[in-house]
C-alpha positions in Angstrom: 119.0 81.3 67.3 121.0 84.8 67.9 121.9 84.5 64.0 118.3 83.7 62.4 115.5 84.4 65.0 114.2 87.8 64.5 112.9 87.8 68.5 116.4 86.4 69.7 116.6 89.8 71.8 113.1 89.5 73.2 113.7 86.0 74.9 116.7 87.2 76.2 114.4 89.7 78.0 111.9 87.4 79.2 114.3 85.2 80.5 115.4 87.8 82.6 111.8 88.6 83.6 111.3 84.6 84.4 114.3 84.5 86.8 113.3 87.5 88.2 110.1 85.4 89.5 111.9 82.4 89.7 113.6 84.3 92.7 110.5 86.3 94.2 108.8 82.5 94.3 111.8 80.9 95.9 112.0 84.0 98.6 108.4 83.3 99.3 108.8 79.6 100.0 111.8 80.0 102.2 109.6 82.8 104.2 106.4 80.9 104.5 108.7 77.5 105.3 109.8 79.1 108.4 106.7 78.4 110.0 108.3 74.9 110.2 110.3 76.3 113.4 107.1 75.5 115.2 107.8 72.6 117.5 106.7 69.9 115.2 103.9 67.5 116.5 102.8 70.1 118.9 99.7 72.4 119.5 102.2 75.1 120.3 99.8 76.6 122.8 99.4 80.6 123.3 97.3 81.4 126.5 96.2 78.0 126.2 94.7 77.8 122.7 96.6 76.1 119.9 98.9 77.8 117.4 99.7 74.3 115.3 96.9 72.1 115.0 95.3 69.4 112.1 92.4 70.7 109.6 89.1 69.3 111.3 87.6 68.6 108.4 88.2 65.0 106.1 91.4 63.6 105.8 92.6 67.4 107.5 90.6 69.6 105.3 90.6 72.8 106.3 86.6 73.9 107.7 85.4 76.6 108.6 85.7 76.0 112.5 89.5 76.3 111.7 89.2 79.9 110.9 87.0 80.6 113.3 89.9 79.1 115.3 92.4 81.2 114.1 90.0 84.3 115.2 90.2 82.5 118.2 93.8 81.9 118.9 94.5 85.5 117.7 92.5 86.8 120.3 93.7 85.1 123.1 96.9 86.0 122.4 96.1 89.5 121.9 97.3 89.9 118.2 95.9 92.8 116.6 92.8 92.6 114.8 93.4 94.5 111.7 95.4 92.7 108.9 94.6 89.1 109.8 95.4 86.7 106.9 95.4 83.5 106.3 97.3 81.8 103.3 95.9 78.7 102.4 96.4 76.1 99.3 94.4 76.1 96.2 93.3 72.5 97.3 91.8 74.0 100.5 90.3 77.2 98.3 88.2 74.2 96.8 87.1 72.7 100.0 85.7 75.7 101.0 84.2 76.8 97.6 82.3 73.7 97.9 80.5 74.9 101.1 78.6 77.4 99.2 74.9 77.3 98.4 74.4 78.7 95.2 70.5 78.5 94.8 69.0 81.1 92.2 66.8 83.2 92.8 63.0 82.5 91.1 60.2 83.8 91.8 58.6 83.5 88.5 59.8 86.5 87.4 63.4 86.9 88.5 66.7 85.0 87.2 69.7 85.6 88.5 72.0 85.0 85.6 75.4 86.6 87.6 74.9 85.1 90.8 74.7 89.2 91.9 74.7 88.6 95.8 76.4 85.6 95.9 79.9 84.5 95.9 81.3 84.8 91.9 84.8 85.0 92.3 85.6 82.0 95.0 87.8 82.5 98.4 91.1 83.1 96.9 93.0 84.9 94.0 96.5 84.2 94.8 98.3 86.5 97.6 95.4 88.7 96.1 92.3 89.6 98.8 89.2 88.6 97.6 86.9 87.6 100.8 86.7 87.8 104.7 85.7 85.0 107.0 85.6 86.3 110.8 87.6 89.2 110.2 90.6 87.0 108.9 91.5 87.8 105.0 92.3 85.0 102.9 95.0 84.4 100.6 96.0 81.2 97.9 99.4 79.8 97.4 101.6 77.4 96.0 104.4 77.8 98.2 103.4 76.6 101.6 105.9 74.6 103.5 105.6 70.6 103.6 104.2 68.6 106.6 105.7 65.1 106.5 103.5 62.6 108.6 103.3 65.1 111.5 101.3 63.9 114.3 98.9 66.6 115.2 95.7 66.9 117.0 92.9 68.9 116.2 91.9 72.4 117.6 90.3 71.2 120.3 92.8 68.6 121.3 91.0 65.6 119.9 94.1 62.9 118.6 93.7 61.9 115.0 96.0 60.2 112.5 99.4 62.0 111.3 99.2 64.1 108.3 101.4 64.5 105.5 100.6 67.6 103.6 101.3 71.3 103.4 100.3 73.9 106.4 97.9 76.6 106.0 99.1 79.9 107.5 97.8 82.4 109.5 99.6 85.7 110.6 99.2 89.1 111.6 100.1 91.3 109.1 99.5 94.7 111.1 102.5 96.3 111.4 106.8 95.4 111.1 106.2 94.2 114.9 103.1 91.8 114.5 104.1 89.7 111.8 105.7 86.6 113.1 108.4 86.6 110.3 111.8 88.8 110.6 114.4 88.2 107.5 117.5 89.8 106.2 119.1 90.3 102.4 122.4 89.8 102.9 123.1 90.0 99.0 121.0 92.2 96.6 120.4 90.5 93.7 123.3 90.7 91.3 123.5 89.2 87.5 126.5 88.0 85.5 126.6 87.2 81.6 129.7 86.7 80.4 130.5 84.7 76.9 132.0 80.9 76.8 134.0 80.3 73.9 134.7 77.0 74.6 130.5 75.6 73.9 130.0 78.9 71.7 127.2 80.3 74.3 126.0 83.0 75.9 125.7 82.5 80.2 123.8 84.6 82.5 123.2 83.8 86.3 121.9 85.9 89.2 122.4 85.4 93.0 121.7 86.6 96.2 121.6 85.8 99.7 118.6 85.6 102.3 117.0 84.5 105.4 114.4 84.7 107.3 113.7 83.2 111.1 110.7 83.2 113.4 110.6 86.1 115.6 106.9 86.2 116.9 105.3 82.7 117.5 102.3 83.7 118.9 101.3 85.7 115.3 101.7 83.1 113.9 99.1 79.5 113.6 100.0 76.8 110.8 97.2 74.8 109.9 97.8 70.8 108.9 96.6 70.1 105.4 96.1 67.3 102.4 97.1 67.7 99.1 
């Protein structure tokens, strides 16, 4: 390919560009996973309102209640108000797009063709802030961490079946000494391409080293959720 492709020296370049995200993603899922060091199968209670708790919706779909929940919790453990978020799956995006009712408006006279006034763009656009739901800002992923047939109740304490899933998180993002998170880079990122002779091919890696632990628990809620 290096002797006939023309564009040989632009995948080179894009692969390089690919790992680069290869290695933001897999910093982002070891981050958000840390909200595994909850104690599993527990509400994980802050002032007496629950920190780790199932969706209350079907089969642990996350509602509406839930954020107002996390509003909740937040305030009762006196976690600043500004910066709320709440990262949630695009399976759970969906589940609350499909509370909204989009009626036009007609009057005889008036179609609203754009929807102006009315929700156009969904609850989520990646780690990208597109609405606000009781003053917590929501957020899609892909990399939330796992939950494997954890038994959890909901908000309010009510039993229900384990749930095997991904968790929904909530933080403060306010300042360095709100967010529940704390991590270290012990190794920058550093490449390597050298040439082997012996399969007639070029090899490039990169590595680094970090980690990240749970300094704040009571910033921090993780909400049970299907897939």
């Amino acid at each position: 390919m290096k002797q006939d492709a023309h564009q040989s020296e632009a995948f080179f370049q894009e692969n390089v560009h690919k790992s680069g995200i290869a290695m933001a993603t897999d910093m982002e899922t070891a981050c958000l996973a840390t909200a595994n060091s909850q104690t599993l199968s527990d509400l994980n209670a802050v002032n007496g309102a629950a920190h780790r708790y199932k969706g209350a919706g079907t089969g642990g779909a996350l509602t509406i209640e839930d954020i107002m929940y996390v509003k909740y919790s937040f305030d009762k453990a006196y976690v600043p108000t500004e910066n709320r978020v709440l990262i949630i799956t695009p399976e759970m995006e969906f589940e609350l797009n499909k509370l909204l009712n989009i009626t036009e408006v007609s009057n005889g006279s008036n179609f609203n063709f754009d929807v102006q006034g009315l929700v156009q763009t969904g609850f989520g656009d990646k780690l990208n802030i597109v609405r606000n739901i009781a003053g917590i800002n929501i957020m899609v992923s892909h990399n939330l961490p796992d939950i494997t047939a954890e038994s959890l109740t909901l908000s309010d304490g009510t039993s229900d079946a384990a749930i095997t899933g991904k968790g929904c998180i909530a933080m403060s993002m306010a300042d360095a000494t709100s967010m529940p998170f704390m991590g270290a880079v012990r190794q920058r990122p550093e490449t390597e391409f050298f040439r082997n002779t012996n399969f007639k091919r070029d090899e490039w890696s990169a590595t680094c080293r970090y980690g990240f632990a749970l300094k704040r628990p009571e910033t921090l809620i993780t909400i049970a959720t299907p897939v």
